[in-house]
NUTORTOR-336049 format. One line per field, with one value per residue: x, y, z of N, C-alpha, C, O in turn; residue number from 1; residue in one letter. Coordinates in steps of 0.05 Angstrom, whole numbers. Layout:
n.u c(X;...)
n.v c(Y;...)
n.w c(Z;...)
ca.u c(X;...)
ca.v c(Y;...)
ca.w c(Z;...)
c.u c(X;...)
c.v c(Y;...)
c.w c(Z;...)
o.u c(X;...)
o.v c(Y;...)
o.w c(Z;...)
nr c(NUM;...)
rest c(a;...)
This chain:
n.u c(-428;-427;-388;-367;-364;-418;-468;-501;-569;-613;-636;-639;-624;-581;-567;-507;-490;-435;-397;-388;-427;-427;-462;-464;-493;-521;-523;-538;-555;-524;-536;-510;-465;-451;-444;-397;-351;-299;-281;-289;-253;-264;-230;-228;-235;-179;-200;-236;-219;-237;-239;-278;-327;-389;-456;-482;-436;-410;-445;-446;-399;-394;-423;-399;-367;-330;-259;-259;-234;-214;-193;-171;-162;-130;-145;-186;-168;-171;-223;-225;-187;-205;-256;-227;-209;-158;-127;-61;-47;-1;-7;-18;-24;-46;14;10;-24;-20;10;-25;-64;-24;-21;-76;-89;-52;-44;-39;4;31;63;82;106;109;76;29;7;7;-32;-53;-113;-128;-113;-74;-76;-34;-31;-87;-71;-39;-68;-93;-44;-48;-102;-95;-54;-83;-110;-78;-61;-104;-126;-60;-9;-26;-76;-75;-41;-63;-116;-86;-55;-112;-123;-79;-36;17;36;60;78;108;83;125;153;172;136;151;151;196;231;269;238;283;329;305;355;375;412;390;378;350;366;397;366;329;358;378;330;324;368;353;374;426;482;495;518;522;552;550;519;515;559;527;500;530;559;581;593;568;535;503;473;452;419;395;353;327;299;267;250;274;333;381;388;342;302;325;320;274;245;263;235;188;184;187;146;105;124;116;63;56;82;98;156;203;220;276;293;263;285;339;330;311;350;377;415;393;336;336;346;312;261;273;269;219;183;186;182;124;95;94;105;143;110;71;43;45;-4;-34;-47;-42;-84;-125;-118;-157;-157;-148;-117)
n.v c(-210;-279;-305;-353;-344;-348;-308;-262;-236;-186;-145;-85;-86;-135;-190;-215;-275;-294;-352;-338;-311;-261;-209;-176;-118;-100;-37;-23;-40;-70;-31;19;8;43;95;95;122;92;25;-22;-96;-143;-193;-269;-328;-376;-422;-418;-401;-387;-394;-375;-329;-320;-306;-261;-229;-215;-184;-135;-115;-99;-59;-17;39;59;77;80;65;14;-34;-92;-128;-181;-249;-225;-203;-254;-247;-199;-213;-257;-237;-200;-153;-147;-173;-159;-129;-112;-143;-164;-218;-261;-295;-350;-367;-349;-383;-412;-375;-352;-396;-406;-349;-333;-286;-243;-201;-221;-212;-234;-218;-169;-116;-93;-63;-5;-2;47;58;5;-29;-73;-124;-156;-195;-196;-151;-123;-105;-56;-27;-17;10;52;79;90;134;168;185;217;257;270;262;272;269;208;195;211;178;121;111;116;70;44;27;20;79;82;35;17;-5;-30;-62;-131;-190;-217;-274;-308;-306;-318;-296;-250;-260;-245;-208;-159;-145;-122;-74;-32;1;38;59;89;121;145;171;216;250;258;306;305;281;217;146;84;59;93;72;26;29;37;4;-30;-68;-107;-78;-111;-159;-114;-93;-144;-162;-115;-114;-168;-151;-98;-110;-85;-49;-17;33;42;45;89;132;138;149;200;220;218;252;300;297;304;365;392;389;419;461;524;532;542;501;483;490;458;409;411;407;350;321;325;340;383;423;403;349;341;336;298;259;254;257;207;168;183;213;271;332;378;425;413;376;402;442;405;388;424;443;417;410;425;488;471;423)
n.w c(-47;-18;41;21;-30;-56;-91;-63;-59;-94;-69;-33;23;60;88;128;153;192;211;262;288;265;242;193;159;100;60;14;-59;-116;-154;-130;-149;-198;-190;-157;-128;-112;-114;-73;-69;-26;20;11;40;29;14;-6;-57;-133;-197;-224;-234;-197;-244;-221;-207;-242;-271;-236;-230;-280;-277;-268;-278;-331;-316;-254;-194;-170;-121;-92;-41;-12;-22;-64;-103;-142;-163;-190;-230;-244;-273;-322;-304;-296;-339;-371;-337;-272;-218;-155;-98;-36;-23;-4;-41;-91;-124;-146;-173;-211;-249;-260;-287;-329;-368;-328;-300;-241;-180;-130;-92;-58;-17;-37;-97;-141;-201;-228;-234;-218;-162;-117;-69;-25;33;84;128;91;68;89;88;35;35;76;39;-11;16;24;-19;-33;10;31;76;123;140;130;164;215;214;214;268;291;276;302;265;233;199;154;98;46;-25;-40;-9;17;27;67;71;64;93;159;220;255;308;381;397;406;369;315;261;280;319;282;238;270;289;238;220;261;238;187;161;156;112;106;98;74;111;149;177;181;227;267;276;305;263;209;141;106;137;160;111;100;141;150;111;118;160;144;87;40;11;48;27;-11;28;56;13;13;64;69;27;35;85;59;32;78;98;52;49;100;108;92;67;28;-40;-44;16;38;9;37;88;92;74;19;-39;-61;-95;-139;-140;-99;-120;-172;-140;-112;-163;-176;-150;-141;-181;-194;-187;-133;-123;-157;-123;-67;-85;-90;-43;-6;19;34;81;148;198;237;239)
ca.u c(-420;-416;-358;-361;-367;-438;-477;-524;-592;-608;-649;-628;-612;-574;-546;-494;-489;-416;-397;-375;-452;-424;-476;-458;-509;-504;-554;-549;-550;-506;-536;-492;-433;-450;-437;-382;-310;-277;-295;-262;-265;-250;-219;-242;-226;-161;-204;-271;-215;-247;-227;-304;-346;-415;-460;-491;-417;-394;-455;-449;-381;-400;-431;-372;-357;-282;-239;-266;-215;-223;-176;-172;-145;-120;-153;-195;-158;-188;-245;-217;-173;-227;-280;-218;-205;-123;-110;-45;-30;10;-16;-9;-45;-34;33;-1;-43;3;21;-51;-64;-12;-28;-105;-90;-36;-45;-34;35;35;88;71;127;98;53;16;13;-22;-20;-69;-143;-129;-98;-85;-60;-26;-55;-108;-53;-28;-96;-86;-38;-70;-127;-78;-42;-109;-125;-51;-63;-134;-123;-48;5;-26;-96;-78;-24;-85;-119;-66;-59;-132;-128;-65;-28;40;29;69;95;117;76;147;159;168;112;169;145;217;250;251;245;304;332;302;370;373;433;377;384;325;380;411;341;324;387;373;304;327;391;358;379;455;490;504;522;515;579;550;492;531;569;524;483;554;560;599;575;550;520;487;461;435;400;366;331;302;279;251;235;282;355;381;387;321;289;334;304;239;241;271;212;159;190;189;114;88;136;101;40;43;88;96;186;220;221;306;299;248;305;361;321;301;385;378;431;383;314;327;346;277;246;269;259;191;172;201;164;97;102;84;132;136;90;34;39;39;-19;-53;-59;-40;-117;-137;-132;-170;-141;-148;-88)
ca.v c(-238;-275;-307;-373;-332;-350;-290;-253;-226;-163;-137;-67;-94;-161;-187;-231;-275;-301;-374;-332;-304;-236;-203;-151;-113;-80;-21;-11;-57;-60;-4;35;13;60;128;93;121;71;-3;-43;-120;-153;-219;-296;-350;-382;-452;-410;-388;-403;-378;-372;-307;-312;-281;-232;-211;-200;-161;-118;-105;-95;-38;-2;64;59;89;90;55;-12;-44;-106;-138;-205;-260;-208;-209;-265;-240;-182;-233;-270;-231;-204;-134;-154;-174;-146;-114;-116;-146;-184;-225;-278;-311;-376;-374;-345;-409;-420;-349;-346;-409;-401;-324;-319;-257;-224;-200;-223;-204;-245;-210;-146;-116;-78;-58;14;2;74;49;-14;-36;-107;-118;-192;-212;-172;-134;-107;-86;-36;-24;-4;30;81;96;111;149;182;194;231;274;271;241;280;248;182;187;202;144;95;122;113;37;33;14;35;96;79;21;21;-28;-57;-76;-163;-199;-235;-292;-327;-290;-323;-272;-250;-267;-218;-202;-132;-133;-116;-40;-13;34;51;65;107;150;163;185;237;254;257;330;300;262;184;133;54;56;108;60;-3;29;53;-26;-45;-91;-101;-68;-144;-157;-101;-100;-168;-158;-88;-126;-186;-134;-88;-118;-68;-39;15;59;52;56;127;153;136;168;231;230;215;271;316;310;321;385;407;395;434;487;547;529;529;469;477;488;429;388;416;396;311;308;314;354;405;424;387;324;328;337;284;225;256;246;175;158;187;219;298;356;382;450;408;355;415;457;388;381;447;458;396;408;441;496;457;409)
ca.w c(-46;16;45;5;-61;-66;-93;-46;-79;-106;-40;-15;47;58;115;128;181;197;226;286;287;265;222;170;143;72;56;-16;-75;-134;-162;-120;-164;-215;-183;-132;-145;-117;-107;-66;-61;2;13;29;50;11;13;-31;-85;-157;-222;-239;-220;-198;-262;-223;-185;-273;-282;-218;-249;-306;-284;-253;-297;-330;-291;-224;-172;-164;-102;-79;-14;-14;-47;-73;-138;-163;-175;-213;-249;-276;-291;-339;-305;-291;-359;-376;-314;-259;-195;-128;-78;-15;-22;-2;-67;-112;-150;-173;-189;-233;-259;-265;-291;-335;-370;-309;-284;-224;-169;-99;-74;-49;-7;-55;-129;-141;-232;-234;-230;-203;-139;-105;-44;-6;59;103;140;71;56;110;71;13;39;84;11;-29;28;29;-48;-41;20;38;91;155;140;126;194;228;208;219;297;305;275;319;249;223;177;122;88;20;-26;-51;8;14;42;87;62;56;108;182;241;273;334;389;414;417;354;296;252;290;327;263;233;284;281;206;223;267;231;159;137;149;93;108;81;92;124;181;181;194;252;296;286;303;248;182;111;81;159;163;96;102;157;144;83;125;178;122;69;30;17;64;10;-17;52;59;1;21;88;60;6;63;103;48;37;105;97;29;68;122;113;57;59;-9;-44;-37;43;47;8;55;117;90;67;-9;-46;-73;-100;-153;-131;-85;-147;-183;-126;-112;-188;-185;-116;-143;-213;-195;-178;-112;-137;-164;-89;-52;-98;-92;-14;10;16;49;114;169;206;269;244)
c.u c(-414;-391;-356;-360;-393;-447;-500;-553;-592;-617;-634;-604;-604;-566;-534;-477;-460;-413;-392;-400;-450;-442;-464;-484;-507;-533;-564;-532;-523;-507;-517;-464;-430;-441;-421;-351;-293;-292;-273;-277;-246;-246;-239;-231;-211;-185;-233;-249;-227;-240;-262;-319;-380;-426;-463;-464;-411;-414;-450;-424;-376;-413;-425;-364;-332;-274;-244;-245;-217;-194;-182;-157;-148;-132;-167;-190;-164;-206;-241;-211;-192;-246;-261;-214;-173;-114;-98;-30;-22;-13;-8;-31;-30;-6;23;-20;-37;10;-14;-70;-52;-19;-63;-105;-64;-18;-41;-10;34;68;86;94;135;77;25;21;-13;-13;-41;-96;-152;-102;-98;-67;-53;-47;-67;-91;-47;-56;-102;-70;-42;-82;-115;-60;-58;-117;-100;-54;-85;-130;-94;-41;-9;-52;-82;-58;-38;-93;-108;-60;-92;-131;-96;-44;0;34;35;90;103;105;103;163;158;149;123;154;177;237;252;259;265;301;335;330;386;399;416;387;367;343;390;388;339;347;380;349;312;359;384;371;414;467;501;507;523;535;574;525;491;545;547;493;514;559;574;581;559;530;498;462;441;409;379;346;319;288;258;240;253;314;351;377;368;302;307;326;276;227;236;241;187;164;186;153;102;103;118;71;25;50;97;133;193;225;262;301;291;280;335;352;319;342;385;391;417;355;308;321;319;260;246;257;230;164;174;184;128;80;89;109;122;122;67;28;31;6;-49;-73;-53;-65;-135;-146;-142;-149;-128;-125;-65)
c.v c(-247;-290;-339;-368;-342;-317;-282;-250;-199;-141;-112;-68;-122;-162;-213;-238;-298;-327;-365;-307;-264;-225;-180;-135;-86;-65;-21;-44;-53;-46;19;37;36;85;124;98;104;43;-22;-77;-139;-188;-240;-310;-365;-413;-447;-398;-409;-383;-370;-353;-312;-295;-257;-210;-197;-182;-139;-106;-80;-70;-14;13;58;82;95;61;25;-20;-71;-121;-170;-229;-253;-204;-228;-267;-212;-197;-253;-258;-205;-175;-131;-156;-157;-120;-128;-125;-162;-197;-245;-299;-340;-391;-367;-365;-412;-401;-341;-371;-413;-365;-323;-302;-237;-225;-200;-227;-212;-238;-174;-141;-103;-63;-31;15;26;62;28;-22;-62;-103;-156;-190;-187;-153;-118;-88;-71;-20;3;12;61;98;103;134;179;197;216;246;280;252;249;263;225;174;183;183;117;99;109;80;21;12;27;54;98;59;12;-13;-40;-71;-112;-159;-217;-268;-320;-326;-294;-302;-269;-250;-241;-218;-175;-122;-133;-82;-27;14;52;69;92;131;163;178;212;257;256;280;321;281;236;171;98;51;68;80;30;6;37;27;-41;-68;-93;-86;-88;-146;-141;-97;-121;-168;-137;-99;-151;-165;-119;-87;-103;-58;-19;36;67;61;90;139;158;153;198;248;242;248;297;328;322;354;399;410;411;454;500;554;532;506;472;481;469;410;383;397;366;306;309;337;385;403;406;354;309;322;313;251;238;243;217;162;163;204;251;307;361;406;437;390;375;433;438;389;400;452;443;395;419;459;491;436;422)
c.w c(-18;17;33;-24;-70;-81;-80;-65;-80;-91;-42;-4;44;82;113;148;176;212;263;305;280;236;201;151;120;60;32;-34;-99;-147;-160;-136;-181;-216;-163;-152;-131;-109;-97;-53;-41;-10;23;28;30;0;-8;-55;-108;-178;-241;-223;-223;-221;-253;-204;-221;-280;-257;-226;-265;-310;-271;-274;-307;-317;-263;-215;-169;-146;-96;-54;-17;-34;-62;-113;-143;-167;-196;-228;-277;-282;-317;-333;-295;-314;-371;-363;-285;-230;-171;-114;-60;-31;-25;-34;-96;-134;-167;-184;-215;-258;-280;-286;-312;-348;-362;-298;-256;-210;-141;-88;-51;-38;-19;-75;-136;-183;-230;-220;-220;-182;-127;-85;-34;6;78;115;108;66;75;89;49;11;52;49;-3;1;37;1;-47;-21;38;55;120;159;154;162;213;233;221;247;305;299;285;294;249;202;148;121;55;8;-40;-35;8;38;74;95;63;75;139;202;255;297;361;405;414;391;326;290;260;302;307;242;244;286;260;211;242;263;193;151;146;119;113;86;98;108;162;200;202;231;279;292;304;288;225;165;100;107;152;147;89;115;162;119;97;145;163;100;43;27;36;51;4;3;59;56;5;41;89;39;24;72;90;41;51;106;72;36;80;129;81;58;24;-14;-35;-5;41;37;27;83;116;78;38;-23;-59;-75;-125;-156;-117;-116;-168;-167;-123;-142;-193;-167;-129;-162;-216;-181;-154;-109;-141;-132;-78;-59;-86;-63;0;30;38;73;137;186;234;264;228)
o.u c(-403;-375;-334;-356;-395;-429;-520;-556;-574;-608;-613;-581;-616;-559;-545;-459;-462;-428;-393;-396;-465;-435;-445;-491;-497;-554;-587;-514;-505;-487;-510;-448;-409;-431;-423;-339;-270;-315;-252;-297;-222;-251;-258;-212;-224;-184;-247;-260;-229;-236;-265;-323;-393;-415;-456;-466;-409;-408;-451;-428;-364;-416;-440;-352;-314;-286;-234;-242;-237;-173;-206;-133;-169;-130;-170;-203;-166;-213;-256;-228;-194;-257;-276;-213;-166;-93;-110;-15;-32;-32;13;-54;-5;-11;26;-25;-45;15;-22;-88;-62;-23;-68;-126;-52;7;-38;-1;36;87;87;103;154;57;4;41;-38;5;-58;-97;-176;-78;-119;-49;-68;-71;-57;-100;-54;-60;-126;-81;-41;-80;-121;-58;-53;-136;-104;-49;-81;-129;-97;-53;-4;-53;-79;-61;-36;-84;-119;-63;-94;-137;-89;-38;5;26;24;110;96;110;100;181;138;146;111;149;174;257;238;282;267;281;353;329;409;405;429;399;365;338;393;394;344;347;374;349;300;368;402;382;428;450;515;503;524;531;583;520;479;542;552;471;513;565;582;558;538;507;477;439;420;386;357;326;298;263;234;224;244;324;330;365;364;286;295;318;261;207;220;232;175;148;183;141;90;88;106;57;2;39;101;140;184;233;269;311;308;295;347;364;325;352;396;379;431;345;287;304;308;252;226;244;216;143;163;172;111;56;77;126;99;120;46;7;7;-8;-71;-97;-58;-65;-152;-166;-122;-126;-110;-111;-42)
o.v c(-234;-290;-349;-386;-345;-301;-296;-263;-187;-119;-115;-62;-136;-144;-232;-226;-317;-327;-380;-294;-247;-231;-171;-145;-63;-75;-20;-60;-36;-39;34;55;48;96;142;88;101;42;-32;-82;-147;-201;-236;-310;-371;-421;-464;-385;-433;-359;-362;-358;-309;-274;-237;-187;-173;-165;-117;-82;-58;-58;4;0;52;102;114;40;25;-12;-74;-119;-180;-227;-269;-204;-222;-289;-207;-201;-258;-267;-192;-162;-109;-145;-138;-102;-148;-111;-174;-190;-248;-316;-352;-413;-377;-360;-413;-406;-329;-365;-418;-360;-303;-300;-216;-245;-178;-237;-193;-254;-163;-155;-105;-48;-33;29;9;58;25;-20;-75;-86;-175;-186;-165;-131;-94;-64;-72;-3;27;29;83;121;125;149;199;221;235;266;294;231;235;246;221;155;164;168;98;75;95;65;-2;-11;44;42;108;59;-12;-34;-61;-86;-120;-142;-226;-280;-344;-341;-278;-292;-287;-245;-224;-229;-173;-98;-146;-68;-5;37;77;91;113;156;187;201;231;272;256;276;340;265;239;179;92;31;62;75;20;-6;41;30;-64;-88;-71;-80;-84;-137;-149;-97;-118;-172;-138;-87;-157;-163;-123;-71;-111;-63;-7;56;92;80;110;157;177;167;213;270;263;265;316;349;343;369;420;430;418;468;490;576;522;490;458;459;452;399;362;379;354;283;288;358;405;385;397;340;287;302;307;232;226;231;205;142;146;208;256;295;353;411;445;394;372;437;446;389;396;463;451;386;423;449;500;431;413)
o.w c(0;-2;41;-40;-94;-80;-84;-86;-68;-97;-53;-9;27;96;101;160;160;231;283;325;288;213;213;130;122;54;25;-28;-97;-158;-178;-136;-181;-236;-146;-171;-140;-100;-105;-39;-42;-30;38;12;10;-24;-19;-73;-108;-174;-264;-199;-244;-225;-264;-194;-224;-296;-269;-231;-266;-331;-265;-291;-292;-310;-251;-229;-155;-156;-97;-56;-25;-58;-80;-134;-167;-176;-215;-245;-301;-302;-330;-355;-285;-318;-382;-371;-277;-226;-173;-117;-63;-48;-46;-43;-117;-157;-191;-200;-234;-282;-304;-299;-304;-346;-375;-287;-245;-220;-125;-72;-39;-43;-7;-73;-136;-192;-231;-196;-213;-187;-125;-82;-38;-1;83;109;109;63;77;75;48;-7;45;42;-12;-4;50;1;-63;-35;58;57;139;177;178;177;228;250;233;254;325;317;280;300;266;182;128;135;51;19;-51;-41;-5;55;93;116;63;75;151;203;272;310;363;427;424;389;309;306;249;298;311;233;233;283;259;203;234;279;176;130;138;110;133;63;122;123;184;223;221;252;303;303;313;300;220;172;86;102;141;155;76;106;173;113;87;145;167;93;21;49;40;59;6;-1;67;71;1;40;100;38;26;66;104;43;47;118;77;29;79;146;59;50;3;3;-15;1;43;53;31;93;137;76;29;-19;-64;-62;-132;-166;-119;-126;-180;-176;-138;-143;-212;-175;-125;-159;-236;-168;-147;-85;-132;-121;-73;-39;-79;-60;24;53;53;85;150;188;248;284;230)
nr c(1;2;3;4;5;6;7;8;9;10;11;12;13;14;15;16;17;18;19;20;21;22;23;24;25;26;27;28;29;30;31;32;33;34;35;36;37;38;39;40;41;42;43;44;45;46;47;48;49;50;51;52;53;54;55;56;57;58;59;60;61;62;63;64;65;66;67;68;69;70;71;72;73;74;75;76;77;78;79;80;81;82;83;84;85;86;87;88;89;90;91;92;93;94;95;96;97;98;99;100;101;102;103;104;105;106;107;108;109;110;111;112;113;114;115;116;117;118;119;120;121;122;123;124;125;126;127;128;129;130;131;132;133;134;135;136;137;138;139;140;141;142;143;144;145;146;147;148;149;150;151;152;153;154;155;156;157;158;159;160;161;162;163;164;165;166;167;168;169;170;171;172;173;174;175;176;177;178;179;180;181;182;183;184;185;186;187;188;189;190;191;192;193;194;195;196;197;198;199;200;201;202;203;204;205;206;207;208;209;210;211;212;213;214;215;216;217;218;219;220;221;222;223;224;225;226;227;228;229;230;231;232;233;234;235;236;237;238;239;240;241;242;243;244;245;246;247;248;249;250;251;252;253;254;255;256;257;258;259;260;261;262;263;264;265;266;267;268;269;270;271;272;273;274;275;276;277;278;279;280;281;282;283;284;285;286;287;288;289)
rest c(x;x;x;x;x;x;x;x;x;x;x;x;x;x;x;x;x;x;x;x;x;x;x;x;x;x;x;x;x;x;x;x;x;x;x;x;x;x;x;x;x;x;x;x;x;x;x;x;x;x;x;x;x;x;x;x;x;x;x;x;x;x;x;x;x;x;x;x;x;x;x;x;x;x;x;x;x;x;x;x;x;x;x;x;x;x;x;x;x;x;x;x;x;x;x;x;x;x;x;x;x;x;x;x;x;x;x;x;x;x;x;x;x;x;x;x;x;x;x;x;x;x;x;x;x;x;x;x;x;x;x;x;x;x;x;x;x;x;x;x;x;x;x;x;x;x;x;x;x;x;x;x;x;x;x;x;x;x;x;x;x;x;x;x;x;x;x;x;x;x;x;x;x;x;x;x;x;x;x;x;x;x;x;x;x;x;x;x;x;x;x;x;x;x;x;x;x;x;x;x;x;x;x;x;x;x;x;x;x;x;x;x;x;x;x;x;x;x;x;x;x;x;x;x;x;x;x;x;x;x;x;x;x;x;x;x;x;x;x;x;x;x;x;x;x;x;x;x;x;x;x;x;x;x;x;x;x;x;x;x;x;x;x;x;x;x;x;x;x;x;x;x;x;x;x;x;x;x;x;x;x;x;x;x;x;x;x;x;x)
């Protein structure tokens, strides 16, 4: 499809030439859907959304295996939406378009308040940046966190951002004056295997408990707390990763009272024990990293 949602032809090869004369050329037809495990549909232009799918985009679809991957990035979802592969699940897309998504769709649980929604086999993502996003977490899911860190280094991205993160959509940017939780942040990150608490968190932003709090959720998108656990989780992967520790040392080293405790936020974060995570991606990676 090109970038007005027309439908291309059935050709091989297509090409597609951009207002900005940038060509794209696409080798294989939709045939290819058939034996593709994942499919992902890019975004367009907020001003080509339509709640009506080209026939031949619902047969090309249509001939997408069940259960193979399906993603989308930003306005992307509505074309899932309508050709009727959202109904009755959770999804997201651009803030800006949000009202007539939900309106045009609404079957679909939509949540325009996140940067991405992984429900199993389908994925949606906000605005082009999220769909970074996205693509670093299927790619964090299928060969681990050292991969996907890679990755995000070479596209000069942030490695990981949690899709429940807000779209900061409502939230106006703080004032650069040097009194943001970035120092307090940064402490916890190299202070995770200690116990804190929001209280250590607050002092060393210099700021009250409500302050501080306030302000680590427009910066992040997030509580402190849940960004803690998150870190600790994160930290715990790349540890199951890359070294053969005990699951109780790994939990000693990210701050978490035990092996069990890892165990249960790991299950909660990404619904496997830290035995089958590690079993999963132990394997993955070359002996060169």
């Amino acid at each position: 499809m090109n970038p007005r949602g027309r439908p291309k032809g059935r050709n091989a090869t297509a090409t597609t030439r951009w207002p900005s004369e940038l060509s794209i050329t696409v080798e294989h037809g939709p045939e290819a859907l058939r034996t593709a495990d994942t499919v992902v549909i890019p975004p367009f232009t907020p001003t080509a959304v339509t709640t009506e799918v080209p026939q031949a985009v619902v047969e090309a679809l249509g001939s997408v295996t069940a259960g193979t991957r399906l993603v989308s990035i930003c306005t992307g979802a509505f074309v899932l939406a309508a050709a009727g592969l959202l109904d009755g699940r959770a999804a997201t897309t651009h803030w800006m378009v949000a009202d007539l998504f939900r309106a045009c769709f609404p079957q679909v649980a939509l949540d325009p308040d996140v940067l991405f929604i992984d429900d199993g086999d389908v994925l949606t993502s906000a605005g082009a940046a999220s769909g970074l996003d996205v693509c670093l977490h299927v790619i964090r899911k299928d060969h681990g966190s050292e991969v996907a860190n890679q990755v995000a280094r070479m596209c000069v991205v942030p490695p990981w951002r949690d899709g429940g993160q807000a779209q900061y959509i409502q939230h106006p940017v703080p004032d650069a004056t040097g009194s943001g939780t970035a120092t307090a942040r940064q402490w916890a990150l190299e202070n995770l295997h200690e116990p804190m608490t929001l209280t250590d968190l607050a002092e060393h932003s210099h700021m009250s408990l409500r302050t501080f709090a306030r302000r680590f959720t427009e910066e992040v998108g997030m509580s402190p707390g849940r960004w803690l656990i998150q870190q600790r989780v994160d930290r715990a992967r790349h540890l199951l990763e890359t070294t053969d520790q005990p699951v109780d040392e790994i939990a000693g080293q990210v701050g978490f009272a035990g092996g069990t405790s890892l165990r249960e936020h790991l299950h909660a974060a990404i619904g496997v024990s830290p035995l089958a995570y590690r079993r999963t991606f132990r394997g993955t990676l070359s002996p060169a990293h």
